[in-house]
N, C-alpha and C positions, 0 to 999 in steps of 0.2 A: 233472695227469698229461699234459693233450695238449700242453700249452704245451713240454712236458721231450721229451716224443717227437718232434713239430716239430724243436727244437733240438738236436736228437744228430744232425741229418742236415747235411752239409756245405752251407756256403753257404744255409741254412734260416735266417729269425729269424723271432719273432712282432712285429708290429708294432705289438700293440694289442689287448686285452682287454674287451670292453665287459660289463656285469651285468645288462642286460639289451634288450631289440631295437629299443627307438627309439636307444637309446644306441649299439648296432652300424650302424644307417644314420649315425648322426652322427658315427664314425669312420671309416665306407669313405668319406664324403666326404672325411674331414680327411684321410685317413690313404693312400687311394688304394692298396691292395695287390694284391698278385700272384693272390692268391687269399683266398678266406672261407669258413672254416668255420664253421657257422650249425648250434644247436640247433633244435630244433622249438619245447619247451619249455622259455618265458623269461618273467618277467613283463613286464608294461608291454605290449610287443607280442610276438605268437609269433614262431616263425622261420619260416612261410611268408609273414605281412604282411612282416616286415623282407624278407626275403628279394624281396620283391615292390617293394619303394621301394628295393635295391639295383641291382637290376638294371634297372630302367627307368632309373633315374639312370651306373648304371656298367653295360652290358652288356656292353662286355668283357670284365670281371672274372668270373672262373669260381667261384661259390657249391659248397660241398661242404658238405651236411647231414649231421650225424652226430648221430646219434638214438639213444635207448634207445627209443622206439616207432616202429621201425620196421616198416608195412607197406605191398604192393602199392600199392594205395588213397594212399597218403601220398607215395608215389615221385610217382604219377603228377600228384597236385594240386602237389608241390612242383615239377616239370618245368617245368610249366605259368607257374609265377611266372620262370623263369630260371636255377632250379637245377639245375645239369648233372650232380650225381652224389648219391644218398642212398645214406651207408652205415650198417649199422646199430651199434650200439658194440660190441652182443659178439662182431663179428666183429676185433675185438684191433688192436693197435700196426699189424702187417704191412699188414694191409689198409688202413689209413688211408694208411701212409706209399706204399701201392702207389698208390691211388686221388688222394693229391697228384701223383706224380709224373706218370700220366696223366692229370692236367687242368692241369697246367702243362705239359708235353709240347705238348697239344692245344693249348694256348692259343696258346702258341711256332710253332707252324705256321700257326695261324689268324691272327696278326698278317702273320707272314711273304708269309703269302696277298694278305692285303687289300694290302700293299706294290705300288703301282704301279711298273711298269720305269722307271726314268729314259728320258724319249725325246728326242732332241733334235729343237727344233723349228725349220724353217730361218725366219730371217723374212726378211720380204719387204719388197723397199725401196720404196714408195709411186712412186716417178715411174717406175722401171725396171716397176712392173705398169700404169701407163697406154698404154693405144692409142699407137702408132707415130704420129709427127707428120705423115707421108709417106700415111698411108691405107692400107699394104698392111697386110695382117692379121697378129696376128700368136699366138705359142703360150705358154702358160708351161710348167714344167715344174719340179716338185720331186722330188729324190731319183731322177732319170730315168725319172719316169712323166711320160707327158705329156699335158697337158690335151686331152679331144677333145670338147669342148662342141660344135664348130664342126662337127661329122661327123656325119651322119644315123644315125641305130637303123637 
């Protein structure tokens, strides 16, 4: 059923199914997706271990836990491993498909964020920044700020 809800939503697929939680760390590596939605309860390993070896490994990947034991208490220790959103399952289709969209949303600005401006950087030609041959002093200047090493505080 989540797999069908995911995919009624445009430009949505699922990437990858695992059965249980060491199996889900071994596909966010292979498989590297947008997002992960992580049960609590898995065998092998829970979904706060898995959840905890995804995120140290992929921490920009945004974990969404959806739970049938969903409490306060479980929000917070799942928080705590890297998971950005617990929801609980019988809050239905709606809510899930709300809760992707704002953590792929978020996600999408937080990349954007870390985005450095392209700067350009003048270089500097090695013999044109050596001392003047002649002895008079002399300044440099980049971008029209000019060097004032030479000027007392």
């Amino acid at each position: 059923m989540l797999k069908l809800i995911v995919e009624t939503q445009t430009g949505w697929e699922v990437c990858g199914e695992a059965e249980n939680g060491q199996e889900a760390v071994d596909m966010a590596s292979d498989l590297r997706p947008n997002l992960i939605i992580m049960d609590l309860a898995m065998p092998v390993m829970d979904g706060i271990r898995a959840s905890r070896a995804i995120s140290t490994a992929m921490p920009a990947v945004p974990i969404l836990m959806h739970t049938l034991h969903y409490s306060t208490e479980l929000e917070l220790e799942a928080k705590k491993v890297g998971v950005r959103r617990v929801l609980a399952k019988a809050e239905g289709g709606d809510a899930l498909i709300g809760a992707i969209s704002a953590l792929l949303d978020e996600n999408a600005g937080m990349i954007t964020a870390l985005k450095a401006p392209e700067v350009s950087v003048p270089l500097v030609d090695p013999p044109a920044a050596e001392a003047p041959q002649n002895g008079t002093e002399s300044s440099a200047a980049v971008d029209g700020l000019e060097d004032d090493t030479s000027k007392p505080n």
